[in-house]
VOTI-759967 format. One record per residue: residue in three letters; x negated, y, z of N, C-alpha, C in turn. Coordinates in steps of 0.1 Angstrom, whole numbers, plus 5000, padded with zeros to 4 digits. Atoms other than C-alpha are relative to their C-alpha. Example, Ala and Ser with C-alpha at 12.3 -4.5 7.8 and 13.67 -1.06 7.14 Angstrom:
2
ALA499149885000487749555078499150125000 SER500949895000486349895071500850115008 
This chain:
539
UNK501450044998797111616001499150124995 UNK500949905004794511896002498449925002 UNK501350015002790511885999499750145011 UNK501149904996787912126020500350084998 UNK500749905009787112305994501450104990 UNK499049945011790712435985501149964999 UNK499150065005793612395966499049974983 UNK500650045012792712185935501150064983 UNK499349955010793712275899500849894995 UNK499950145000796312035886500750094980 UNK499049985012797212065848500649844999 UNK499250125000800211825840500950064987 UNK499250055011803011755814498850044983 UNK501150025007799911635792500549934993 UNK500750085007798911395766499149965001 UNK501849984998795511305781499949854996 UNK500750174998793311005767498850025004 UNK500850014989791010945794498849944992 UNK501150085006788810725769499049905014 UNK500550144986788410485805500749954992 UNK499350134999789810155796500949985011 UNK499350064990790910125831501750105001 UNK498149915000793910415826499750104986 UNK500449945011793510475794501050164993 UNK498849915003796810725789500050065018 UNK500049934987797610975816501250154991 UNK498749855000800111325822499350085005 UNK501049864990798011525845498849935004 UNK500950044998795111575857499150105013 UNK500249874989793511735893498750035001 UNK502149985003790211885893500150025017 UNK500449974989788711965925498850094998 UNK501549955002785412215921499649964987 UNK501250085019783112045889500849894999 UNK499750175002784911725897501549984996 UNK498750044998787911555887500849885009 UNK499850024985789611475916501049844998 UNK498750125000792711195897500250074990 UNK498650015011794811125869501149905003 UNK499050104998797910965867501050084992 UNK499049925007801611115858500050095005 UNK499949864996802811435865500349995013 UNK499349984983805011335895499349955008 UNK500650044990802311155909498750095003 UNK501749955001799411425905500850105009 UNK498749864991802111735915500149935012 UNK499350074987803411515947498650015010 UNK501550034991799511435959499450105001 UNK500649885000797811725949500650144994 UNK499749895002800112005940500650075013 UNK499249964994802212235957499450165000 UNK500749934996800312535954500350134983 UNK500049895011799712845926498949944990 UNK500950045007796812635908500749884993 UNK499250105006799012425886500250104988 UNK499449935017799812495844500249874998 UNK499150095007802312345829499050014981 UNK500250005011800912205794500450014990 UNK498749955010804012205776500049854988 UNK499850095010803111865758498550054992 UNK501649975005799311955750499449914997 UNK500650134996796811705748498650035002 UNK501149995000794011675765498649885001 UNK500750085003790811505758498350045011 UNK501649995000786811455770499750124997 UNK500849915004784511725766498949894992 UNK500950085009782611625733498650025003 UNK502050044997779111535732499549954986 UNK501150065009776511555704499449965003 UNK501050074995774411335705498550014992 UNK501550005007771511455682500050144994 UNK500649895004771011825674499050055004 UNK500849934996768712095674500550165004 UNK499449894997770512395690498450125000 UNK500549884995767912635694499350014981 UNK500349965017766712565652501350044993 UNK498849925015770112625636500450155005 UNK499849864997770512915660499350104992 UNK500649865004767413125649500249964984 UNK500050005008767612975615501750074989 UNK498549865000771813105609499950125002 UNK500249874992771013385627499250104993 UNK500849935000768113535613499349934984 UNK500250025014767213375575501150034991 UNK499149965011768813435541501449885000 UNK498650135004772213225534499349944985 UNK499750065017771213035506500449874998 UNK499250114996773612745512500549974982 UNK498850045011775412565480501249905011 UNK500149905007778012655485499750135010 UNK499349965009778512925487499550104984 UNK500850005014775812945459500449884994 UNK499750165011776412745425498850014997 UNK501350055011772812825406499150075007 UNK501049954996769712945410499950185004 UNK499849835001770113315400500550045013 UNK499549934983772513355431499249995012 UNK500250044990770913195455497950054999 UNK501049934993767313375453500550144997 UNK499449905000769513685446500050025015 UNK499850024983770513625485498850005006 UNK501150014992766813565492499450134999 UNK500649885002765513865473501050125012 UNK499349974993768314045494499950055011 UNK500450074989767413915524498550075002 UNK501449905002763614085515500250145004 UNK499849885002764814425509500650035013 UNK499349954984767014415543498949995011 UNK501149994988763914345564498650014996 UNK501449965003760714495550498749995010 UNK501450064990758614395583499849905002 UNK499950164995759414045581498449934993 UNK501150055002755813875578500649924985 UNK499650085010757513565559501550024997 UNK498650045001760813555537500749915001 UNK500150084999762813285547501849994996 UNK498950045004765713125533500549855007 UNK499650134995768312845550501049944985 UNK499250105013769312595520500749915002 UNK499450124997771512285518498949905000 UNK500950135001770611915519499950014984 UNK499850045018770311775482500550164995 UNK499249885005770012145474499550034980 UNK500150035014768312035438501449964994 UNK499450105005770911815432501550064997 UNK498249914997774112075442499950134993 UNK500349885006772412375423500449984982 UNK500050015011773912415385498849954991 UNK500450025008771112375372498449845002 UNK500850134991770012015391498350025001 UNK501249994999766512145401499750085012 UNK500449904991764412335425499750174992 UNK500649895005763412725420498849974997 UNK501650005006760012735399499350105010 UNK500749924990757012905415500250174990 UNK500149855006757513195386501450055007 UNK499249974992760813205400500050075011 UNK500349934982760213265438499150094996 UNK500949885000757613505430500850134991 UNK499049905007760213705409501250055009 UNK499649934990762313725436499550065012 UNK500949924982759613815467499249974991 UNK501449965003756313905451498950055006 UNK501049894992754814095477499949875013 UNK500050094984755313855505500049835007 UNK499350144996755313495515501549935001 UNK498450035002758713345508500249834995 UNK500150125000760013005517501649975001 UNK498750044999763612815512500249905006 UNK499950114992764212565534501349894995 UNK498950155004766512235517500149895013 UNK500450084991766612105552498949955003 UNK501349974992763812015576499149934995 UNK501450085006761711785549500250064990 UNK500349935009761912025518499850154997 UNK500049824998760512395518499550004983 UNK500449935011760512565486499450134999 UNK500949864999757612825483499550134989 UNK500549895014756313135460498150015001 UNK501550054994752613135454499550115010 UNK501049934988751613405482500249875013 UNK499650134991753313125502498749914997 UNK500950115005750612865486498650065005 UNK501549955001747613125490499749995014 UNK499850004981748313195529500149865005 UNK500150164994748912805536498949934997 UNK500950035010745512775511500049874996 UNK499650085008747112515490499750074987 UNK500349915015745212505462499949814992 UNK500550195005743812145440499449965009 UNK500850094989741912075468500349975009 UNK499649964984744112115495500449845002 UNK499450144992744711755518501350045004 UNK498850034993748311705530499849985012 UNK500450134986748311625568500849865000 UNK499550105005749611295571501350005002 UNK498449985008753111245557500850114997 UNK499749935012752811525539499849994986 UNK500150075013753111575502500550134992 UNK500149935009752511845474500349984991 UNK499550055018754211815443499150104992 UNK501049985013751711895415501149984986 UNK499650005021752611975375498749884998 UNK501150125009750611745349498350054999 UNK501449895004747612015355499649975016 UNK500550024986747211925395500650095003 UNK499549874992748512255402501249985007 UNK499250024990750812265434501350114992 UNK498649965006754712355423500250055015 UNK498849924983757312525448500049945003 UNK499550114990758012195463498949975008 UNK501150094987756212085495501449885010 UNK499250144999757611775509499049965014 UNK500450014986757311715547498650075006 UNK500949914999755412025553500550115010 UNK499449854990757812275573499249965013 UNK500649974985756312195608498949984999 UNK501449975003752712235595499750134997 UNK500249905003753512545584499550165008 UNK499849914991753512745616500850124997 UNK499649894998756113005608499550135008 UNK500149894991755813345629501349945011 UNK498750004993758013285661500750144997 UNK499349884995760713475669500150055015 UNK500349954987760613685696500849945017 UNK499350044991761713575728501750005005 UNK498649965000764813775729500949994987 UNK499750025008765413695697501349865003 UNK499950144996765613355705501349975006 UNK499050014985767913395737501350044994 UNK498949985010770513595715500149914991 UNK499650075008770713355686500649855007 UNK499250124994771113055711501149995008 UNK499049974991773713205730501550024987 UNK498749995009776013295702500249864996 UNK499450195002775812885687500349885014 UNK499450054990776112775721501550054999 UNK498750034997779212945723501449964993 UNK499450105008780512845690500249855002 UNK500150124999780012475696500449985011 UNK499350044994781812535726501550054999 UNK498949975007784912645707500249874995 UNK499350175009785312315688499849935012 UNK500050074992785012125721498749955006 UNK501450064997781412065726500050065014 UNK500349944987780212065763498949895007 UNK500850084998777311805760499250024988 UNK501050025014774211825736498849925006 UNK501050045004771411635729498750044995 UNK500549925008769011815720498949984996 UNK500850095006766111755698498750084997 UNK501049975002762511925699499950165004 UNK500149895000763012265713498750054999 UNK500949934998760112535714499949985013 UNK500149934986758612665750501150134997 UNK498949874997760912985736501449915005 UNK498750044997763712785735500649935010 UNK499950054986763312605765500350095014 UNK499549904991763112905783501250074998 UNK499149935003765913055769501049945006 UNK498650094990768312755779499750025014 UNK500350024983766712805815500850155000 UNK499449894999767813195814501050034998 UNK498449985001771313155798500549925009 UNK499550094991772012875822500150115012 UNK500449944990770413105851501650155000 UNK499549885004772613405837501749964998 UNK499150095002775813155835500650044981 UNK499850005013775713215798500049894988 UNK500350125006775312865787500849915006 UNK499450104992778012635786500349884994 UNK500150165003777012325775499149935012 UNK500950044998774712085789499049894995 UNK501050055011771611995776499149915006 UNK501150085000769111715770499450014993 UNK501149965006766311755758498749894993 UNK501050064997763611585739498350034998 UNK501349915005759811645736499349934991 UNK500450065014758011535703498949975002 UNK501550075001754711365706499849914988 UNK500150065011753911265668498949885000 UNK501450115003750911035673499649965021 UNK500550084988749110835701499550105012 UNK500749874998746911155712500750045007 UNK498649914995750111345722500949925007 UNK499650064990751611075738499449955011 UNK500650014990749011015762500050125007 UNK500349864989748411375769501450045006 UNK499049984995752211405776500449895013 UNK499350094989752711095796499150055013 UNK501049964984750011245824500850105005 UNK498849904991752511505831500649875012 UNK498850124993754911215847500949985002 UNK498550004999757811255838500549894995 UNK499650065008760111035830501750044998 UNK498950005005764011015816500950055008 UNK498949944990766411235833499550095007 UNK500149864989764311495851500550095000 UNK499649905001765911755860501350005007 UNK499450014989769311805869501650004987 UNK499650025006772711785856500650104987 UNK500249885008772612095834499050034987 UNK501250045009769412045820499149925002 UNK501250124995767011755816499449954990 UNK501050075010764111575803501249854991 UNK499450095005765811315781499149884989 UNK500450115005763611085758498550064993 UNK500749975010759911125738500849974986 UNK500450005012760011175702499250004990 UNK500350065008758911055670500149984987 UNK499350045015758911025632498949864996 UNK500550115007758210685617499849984986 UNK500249945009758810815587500550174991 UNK499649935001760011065565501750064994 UNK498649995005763711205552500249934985 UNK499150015014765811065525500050104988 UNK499849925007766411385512498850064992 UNK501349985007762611435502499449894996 UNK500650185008762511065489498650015008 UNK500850064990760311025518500049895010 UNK499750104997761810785537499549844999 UNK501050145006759610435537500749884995 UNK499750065004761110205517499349854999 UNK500950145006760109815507499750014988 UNK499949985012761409965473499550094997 UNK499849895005760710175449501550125004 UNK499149865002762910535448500449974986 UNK499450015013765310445421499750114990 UNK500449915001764710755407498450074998 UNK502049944996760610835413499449825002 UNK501150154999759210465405498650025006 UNK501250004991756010435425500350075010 UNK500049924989757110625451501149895013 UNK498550124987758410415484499950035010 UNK499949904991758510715507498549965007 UNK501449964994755510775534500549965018 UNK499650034982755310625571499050145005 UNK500649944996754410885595498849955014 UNK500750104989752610615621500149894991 UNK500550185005750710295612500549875009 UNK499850084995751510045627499649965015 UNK500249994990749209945652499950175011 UNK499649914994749610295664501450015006 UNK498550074997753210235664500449975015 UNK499750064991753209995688499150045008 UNK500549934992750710145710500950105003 UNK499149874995753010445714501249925005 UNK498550064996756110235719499949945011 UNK500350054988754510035744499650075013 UNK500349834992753210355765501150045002 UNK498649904997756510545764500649915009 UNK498750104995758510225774499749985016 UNK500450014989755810165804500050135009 UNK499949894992756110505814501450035008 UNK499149944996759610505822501050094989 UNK499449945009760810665792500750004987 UNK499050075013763610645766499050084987 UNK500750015011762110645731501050124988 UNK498849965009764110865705498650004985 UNK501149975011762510765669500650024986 UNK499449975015763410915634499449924992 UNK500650065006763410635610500749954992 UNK499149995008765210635578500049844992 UNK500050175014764010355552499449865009 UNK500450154990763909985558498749965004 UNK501750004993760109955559499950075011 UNK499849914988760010175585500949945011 UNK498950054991762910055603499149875005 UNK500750184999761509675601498750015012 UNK501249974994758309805615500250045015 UNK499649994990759509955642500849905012 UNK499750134996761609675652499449905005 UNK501250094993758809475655498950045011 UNK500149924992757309715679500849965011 UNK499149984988760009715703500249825005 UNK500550134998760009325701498849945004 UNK501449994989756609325713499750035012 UNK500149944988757509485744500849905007 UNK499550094994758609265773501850075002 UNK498650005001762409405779500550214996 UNK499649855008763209735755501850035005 UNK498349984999767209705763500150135015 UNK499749964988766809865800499550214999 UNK500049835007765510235781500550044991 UNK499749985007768010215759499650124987 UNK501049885010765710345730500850014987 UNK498749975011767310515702499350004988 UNK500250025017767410495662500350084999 UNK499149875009768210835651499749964986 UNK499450005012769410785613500349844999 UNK499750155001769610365616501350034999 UNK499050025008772710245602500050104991 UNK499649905012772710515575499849924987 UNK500450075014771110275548499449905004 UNK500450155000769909905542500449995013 UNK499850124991771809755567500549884998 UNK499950175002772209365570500049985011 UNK499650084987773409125595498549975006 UNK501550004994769709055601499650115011 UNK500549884992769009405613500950025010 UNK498549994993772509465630499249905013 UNK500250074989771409185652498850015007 UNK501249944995768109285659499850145010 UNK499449884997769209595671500849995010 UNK499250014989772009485694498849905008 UNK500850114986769309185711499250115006 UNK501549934994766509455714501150115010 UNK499149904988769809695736499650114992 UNK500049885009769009975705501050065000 UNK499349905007771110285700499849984986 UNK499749955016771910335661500650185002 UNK498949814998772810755665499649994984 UNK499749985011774410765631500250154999 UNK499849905003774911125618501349994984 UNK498950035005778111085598500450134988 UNK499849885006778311455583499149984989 UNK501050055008775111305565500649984984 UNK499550085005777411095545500750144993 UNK499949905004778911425535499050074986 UNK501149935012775611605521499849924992 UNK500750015004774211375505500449834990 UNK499350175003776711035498499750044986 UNK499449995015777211175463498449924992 UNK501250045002773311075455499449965003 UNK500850094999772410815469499749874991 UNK500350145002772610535447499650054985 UNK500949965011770610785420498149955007 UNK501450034987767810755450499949845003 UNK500150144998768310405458500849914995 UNK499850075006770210245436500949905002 UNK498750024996772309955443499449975018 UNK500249994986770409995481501350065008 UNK499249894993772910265485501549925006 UNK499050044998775910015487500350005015 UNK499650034986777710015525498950115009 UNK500249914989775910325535500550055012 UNK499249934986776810495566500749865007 UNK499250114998777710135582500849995017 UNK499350034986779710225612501349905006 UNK499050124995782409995609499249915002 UNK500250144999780009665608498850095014 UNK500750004987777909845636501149995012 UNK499450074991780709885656501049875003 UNK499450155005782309545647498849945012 UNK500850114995779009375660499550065020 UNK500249934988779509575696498850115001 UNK501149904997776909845691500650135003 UNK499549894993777310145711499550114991 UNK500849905011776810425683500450165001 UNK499649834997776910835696500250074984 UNK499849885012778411095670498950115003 UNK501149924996776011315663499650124988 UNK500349905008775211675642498849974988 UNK501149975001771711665635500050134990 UNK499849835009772212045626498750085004 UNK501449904999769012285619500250054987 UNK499549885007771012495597500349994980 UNK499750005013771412345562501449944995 UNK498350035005774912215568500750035011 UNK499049944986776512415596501649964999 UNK498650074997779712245590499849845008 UNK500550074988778111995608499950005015 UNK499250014993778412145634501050015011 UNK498250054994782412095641499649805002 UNK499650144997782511775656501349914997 UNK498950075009785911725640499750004985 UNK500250045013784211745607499249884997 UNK501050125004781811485617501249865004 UNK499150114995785211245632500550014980 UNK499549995014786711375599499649904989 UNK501350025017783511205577500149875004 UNK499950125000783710885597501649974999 UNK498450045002787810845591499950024985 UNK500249945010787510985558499349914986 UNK501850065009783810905542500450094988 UNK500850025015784211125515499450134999 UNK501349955000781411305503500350164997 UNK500249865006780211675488500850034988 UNK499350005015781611555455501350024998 UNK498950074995784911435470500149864993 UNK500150185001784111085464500249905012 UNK499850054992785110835488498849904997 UNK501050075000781910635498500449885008 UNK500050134995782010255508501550025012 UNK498649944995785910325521499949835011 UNK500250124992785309955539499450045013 UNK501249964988783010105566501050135005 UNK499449874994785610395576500549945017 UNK500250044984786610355614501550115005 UNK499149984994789710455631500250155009 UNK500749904993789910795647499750025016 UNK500350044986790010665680498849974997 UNK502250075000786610485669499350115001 UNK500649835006785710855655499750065016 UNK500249884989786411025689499149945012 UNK501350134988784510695712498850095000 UNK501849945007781210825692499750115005 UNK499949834990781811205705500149955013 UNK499649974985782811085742498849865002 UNK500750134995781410725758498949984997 UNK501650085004778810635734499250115003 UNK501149954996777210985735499750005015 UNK500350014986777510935773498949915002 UNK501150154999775910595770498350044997 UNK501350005010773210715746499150095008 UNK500849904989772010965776500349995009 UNK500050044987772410755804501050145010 UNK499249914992775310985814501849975004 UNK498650105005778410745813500649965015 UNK498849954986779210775852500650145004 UNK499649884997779411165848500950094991 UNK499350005009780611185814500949954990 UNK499550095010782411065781501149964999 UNK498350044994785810975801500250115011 UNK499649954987787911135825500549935007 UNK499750134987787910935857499650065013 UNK500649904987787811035894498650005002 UNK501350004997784411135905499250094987 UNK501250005010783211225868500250184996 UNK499949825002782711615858501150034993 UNK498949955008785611815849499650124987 UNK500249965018784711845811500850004994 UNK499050055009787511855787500350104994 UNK499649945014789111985757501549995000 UNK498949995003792612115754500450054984 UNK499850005016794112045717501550085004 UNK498249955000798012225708500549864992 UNK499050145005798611885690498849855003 UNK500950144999797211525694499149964989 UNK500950005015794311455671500249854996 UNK499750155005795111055674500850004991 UNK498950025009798311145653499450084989 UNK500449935012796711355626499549964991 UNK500750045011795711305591499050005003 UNK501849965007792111305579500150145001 UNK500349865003792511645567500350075012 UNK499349884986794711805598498649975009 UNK501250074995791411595617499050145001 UNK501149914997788911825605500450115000 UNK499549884994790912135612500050055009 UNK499349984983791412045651498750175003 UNK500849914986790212385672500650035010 UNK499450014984790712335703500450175007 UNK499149894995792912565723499150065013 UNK500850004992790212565752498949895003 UNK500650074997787512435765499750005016 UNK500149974988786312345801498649935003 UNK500950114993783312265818499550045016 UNK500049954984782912195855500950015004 UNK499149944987786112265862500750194991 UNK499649865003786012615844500150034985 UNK500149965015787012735808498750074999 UNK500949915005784512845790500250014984 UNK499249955012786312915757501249984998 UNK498449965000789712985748501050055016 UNK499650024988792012945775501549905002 UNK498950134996794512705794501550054999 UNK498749955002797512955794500650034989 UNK499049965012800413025775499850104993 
């Protein structure tokens, strides 16, 4: 049997899990162009569609889906890796090291407007000496210049030229759900707290840009990635995916979302008219965005409670309420999936009731980025599956930050990360990075399967080991559900005839592997379309 367009490719003597239900195991497999043309066994793929010089023998390989994040920021961890100081714990333990690396970092680029450092999550909490750098500090290591440390994308630690140039002084207002930490004198400390995207940085240059996203594109398509999600790009970075794509330098494919923080920005974006999926199957519009509130990690997160830890403090919503649901209701009538960051239960609840106010939320499958991470209950769980919600858990999370939660929330923190009772109660939940450069082992998508098989943390503590999930469950979340989660579940997530030839060739089966061998896997190749785009298929 031949096609048109050819002889088709056929790899055989496989291990392939298809992740269809309807042929869930398979031997070979025939591409045709972008598409995959059949699976089945070897002697039935060879017989139908072989006979030709476009056949590799696998030798007993196994091959899988092309993975899919379901929630990064590729074009921020690029320029941020790429082009800031390392000051990660580890592979810093204290302070001293880690503005040693920033001062460093000064002296190697004496035209850089601002100094800029990429930190961990919980990078107080992982630093010998459990704190942030003082402002005499940072100013001892950059003195001359503006200089900021980024603890992930809701804590920058600043020096005071940083404070003069932002003109943060006692009088200065916060925009809303922001937040200055003050000494007992009013005076603003290093810590600013949901402040980095107020800051305006200096871009980087266009080309900058285009180089930095092209090297983490093609890392993340070394671990098997060949689907992203992607979450707030610039106009640079937008254009940059349009040029590497244009230039066949880009081999993922991306979705996109665009951020409209308030009511204001969602009207002026909904007059464009777009809605969910424009574009094509390479790149596309994918969902508005949203913060409801703020991070965990800057005990911002809106709580009912107190912050075990910071009594009177019960994080900060970034929308009121009736705004809220004004925007929710707008997006939804527009045609468009909703993507909203919303960590603590007040917030969550709130939102909930929002989407419950709208006549049928299920058919824009609108997503929860960080839901299930904390306070979940059968209450919410069910609220969530009636309203047709995504939960995109971030799993690697559970990693940074398990070890201190239940200093932050207390006994809230019990049954964090609840992927086993989400997926117990049928919710379709995407694996997902959320990487913008303070835990680049985030990401390996086998470190994030790793973290939900696993669960254990920074410390090596095993967190709520009841909630771990099978690695089959682990790999769903990478294939199907991120398909689902971006209405892309007839083209991707499984290999089935008709659906793009995406896939990932392992040298051993990841279903049989420990935990540890787990987050090791690197794949022997990748493919998308039809065509490697890293490693390769031969011997």
């Amino acid at each position: 049997m031949r096609t048109s367009s050819g002889q088709p490719l056929i790899l055989f003597n496989a291990t392939i899990h298809t992740m269809d239900a309807k042929v869930p195991r398979a031997e070979a497999i025939a591409i045709q162009g972008d598409r995959i043309l059949d699976v089945g066994t070897t002697d039935d793929i060879r017989f139908n569609y072989g006979g030709g010089s476009a056949e590799i023998d696998l030798a007993g390989r196994t091959i899988l889906p092309g993975l899919i994040d379901a929630h990064t920021h590729l074009e921020g961890t690029s320029v941020h890796l790429a082009y800031f100081a390392d000051c990660h714990v580890p592979p810093h333990a204290d302070i001293a090291d880690t503005l040693h690396a920033l001062a460093l970092h000064a002296r190697n680029n004496p035209d850089a407007e601002w100094v800029i450092g990429q930190g961990s999550f919980m990078l107080a909490e992982k630093l010998k000496e459990r704190r942030y750098p003082t402002l005499a500090e940072m100013d001892e290591a950059v003195p001359d210049r503006p200089a900021l440390i980024r603890a992930g994308a809701h804590i920058s630690i600043v020096n005071t030229v940083a404070l003069r140039k932002l003109g943060i002084d006692r009088d200065f207002l916060p925009p809303s759900g922001g937040h200055i930490v003050r000494d007992a004198n009013g005076e603003a400390t290093s810590v600013l707290i949901e402040m980095y995207w107020h800051i305006h940085l200096p871009p980087f240059s266009p080309q900058q840009t285009k180089d930095a996203i092209a090297g983490t594109a093609q890392l993340l398509s070394s671990y098997g990635i060949t689907s992203l999600q992607d979450q707030l790009p610039s106009p640079h970075g937008l254009r940059a995916y349009q040029q590497l794509l244009a230039e066949g330098r880009m081999p993922l494919r991306l979705s996109f979302t665009v951020h409209c923080p308030n009511l204001l920005t969602v009207k002026q974006f909904l007059k464009i008219g777009f809605e969910s999926g424009f574009g094509n199957d390479r790149l596309k519009f994918g969902a508005v965005k949203f913060f409801v509130d703020g991070g965990i990690t800057g005990a911002a997160g809106a709580f009912h409670e107190d912050y075990t830890h910071q009594p009177g403090n019960r994080g900060h919503l970034k929308v009121e309420r009736d705004e809220l649901f004004e925007m929710v209701r707008l997006i939804d009538d527009a045609g468009c999936q909703i993507s909203t960051h919303v960590v603590g239960d007040r917030a969550l609840d709130m939102l909930l009731d929002a989407y419950e106010a709208i006549p049928n939320p299920t058919g824009r499958r609108h997503r929860l980025e960080h839901a299930g991470h904390l306070c979940m209950n059968a209450v919410r769980i069910e609220r969530i599956k009636t309203l047709g919600l995504i939960p995109v858990v971030t799993m690697p999370f559970l990693s940074s930050f398990g070890d201190f939660l239940p200093e932050y929330l207390g006994e809230r923190a019990k049954g964090a990360f609840a992927l086993r009772r989400l997926l117990d109660a049928g919710l379709i939940v995407p694996g997902s990075s959320d990487s913008l450069g303070a835990q680049p082992e985030s990401l390996n998508p086998w470190f994030g399967m790793w973290c939900s098989v696993a669960r254990e943390t920074f410390g090596a503590l095993v967190l709520a080991p009841e909630e771990a999930v099978s690695t089959f469950e682990a790999l769903h979340t990478y294939t199907v559900a991120g398909a689902y989660a971006d209405f892309e579940e007839t083209r991707t997530g499984s290999l089935a005839p008709g659906k793009h030839a995406d896939l990932v060739v392992c040298e051993r089966d990841p279903l049989l592997l420990s935990p540890a061998e787990l987050k090791a896997v690197r794949p022997l190749a990748t493919m998308l379309g039809g065509k490697a785009v890293s490693g390769s298929l031969r011997n």
